[in-house]
GUMIGU-932822 format. One record per residue: residue number from 1; x, y negated, z negated of N, C-alpha, C in turn. Coordinates in steps of 0.2 Angstrom, whole numbers, plus 5000, padded with zeros to 4 digits. Example, Ala and Ser with C-alpha at 12.3 -4.5 7.8 and 13.67 -1.06 7.14 Angstrom:
<1; <5066; 5028; 4961>; <5062; 5022; 4961>; <5066; 5016; 4961>>
<2; <5064; 5011; 4965>; <5068; 5005; 4964>; <5064; 5000; 4961>>
//
This chain:
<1; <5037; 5128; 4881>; <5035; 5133; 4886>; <5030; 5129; 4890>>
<2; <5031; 5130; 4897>; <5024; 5128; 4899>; <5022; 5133; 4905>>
<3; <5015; 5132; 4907>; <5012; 5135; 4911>; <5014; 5130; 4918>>
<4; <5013; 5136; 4922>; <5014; 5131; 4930>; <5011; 5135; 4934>>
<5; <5011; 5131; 4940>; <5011; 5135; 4945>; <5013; 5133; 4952>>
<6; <5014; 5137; 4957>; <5019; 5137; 4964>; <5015; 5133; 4968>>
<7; <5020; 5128; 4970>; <5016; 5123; 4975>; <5020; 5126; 4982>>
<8; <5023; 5127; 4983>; <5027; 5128; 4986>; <5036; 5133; 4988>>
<9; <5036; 5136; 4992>; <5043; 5142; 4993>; <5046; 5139; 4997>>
<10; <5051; 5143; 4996>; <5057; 5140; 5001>; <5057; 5135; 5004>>
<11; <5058; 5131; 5000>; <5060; 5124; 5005>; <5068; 5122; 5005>>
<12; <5067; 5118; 5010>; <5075; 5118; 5013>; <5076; 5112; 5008>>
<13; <5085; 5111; 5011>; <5090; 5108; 5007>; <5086; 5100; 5007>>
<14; <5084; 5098; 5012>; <5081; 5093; 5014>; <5074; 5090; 5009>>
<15; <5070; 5095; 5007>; <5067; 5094; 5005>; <5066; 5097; 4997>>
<16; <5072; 5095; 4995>; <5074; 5096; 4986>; <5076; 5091; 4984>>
<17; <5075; 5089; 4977>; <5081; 5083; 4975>; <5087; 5084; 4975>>
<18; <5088; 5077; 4976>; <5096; 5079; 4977>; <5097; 5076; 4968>>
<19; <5102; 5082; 4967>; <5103; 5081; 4958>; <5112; 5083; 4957>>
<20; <5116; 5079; 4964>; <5121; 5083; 4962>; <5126; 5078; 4958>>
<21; <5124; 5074; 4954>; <5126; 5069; 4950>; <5126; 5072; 4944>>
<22; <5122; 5078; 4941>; <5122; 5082; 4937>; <5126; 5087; 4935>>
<23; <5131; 5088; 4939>; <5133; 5094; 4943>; <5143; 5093; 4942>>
<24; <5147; 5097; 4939>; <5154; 5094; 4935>; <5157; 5096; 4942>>
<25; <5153; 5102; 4946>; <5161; 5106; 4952>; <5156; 5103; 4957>>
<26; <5158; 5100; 4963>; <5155; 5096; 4966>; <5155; 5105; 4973>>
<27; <5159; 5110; 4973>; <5159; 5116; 4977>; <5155; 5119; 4975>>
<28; <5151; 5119; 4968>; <5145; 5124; 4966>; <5140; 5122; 4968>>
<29; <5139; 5112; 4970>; <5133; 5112; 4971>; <5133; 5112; 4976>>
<30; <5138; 5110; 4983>; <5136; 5113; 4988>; <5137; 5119; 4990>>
<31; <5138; 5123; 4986>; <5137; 5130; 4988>; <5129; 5132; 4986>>
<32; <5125; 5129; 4982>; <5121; 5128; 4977>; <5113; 5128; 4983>>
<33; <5117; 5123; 4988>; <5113; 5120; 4994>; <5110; 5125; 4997>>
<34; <5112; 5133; 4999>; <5111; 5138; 5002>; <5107; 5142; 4997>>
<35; <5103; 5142; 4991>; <5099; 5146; 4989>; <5092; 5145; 4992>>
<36; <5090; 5146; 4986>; <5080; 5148; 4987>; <5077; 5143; 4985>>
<37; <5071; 5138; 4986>; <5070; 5134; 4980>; <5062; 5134; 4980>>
<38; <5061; 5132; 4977>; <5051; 5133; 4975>; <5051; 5125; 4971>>
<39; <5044; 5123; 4972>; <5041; 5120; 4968>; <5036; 5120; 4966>>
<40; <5037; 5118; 4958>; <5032; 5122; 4955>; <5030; 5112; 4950>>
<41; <5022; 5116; 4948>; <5019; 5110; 4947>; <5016; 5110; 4939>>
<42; <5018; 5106; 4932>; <5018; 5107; 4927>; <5010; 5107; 4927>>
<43; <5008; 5116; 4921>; <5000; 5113; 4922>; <4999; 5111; 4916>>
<44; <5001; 5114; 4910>; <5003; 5112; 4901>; <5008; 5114; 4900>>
<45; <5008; 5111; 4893>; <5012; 5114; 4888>; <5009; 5120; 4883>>
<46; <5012; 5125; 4881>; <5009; 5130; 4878>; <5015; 5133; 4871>>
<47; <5012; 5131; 4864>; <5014; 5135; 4861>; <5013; 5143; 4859>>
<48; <5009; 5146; 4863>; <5005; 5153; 4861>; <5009; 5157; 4860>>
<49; <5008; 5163; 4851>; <5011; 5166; 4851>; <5012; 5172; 4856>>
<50; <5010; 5175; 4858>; <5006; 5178; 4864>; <5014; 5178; 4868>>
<51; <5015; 5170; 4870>; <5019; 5171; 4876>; <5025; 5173; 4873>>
<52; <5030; 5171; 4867>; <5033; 5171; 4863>; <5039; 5178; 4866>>
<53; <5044; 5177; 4866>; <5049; 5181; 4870>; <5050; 5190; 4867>>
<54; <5048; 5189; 4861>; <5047; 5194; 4854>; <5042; 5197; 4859>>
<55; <5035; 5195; 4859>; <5030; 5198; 4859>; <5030; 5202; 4867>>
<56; <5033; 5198; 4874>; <5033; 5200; 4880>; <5037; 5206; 4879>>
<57; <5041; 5207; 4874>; <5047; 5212; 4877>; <5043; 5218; 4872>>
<58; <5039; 5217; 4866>; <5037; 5220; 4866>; <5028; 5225; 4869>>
<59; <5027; 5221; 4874>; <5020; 5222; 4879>; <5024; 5223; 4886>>
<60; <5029; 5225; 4888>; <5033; 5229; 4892>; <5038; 5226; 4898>>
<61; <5040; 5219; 4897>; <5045; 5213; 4897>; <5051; 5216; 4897>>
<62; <5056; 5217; 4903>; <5062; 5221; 4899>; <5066; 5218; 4897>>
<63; <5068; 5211; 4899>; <5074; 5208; 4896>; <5071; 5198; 4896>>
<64; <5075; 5196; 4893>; <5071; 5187; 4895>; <5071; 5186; 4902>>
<65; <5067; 5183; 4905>; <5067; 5180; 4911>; <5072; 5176; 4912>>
<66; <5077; 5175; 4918>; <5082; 5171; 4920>; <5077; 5165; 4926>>
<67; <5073; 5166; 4929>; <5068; 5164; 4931>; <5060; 5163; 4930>>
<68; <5058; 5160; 4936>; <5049; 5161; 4934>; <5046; 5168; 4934>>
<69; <5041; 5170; 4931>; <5036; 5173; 4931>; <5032; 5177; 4932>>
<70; <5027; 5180; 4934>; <5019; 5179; 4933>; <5018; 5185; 4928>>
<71; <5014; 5181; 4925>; <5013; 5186; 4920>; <5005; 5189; 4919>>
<72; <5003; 5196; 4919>; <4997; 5198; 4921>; <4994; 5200; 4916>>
//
């Protein structure tokens, strides 16, 4: 798990890597091309039980995150 944080929202298609070498349906990634993107900046790595998906869900978290966060 790591902490980070937003350098940057929405940036266009232009200014995202291009990762579509990773990608098996070549129509998913450019479909892929029309979403949201952020850029985010590794600050650490953290094992803290604290963050621990157990403990969120029980401090008022209601399902895992499918994205990022802020956690308060």
């Amino acid at each position: 798990m790591y902490k980070t944080v937003v350098e940057k929202v929405k940036l266009t298609k232009e200014e995202i890597v291009d990762d579509s070498q990773f990608w098996h349906k070549k129509e998913e990634y450019l479909n892929s091309l029309n979403g949201h993107y952020i850029r985010i900046r590794l600050i650490e790595r953290t094992n803290s039980d604290e963050l621990r998906l157990t403990k969120l869900l029980e401090n008022g978290l209601n399902s895992a995150p499918q994205g990022s966060i802020k956690l308060t």
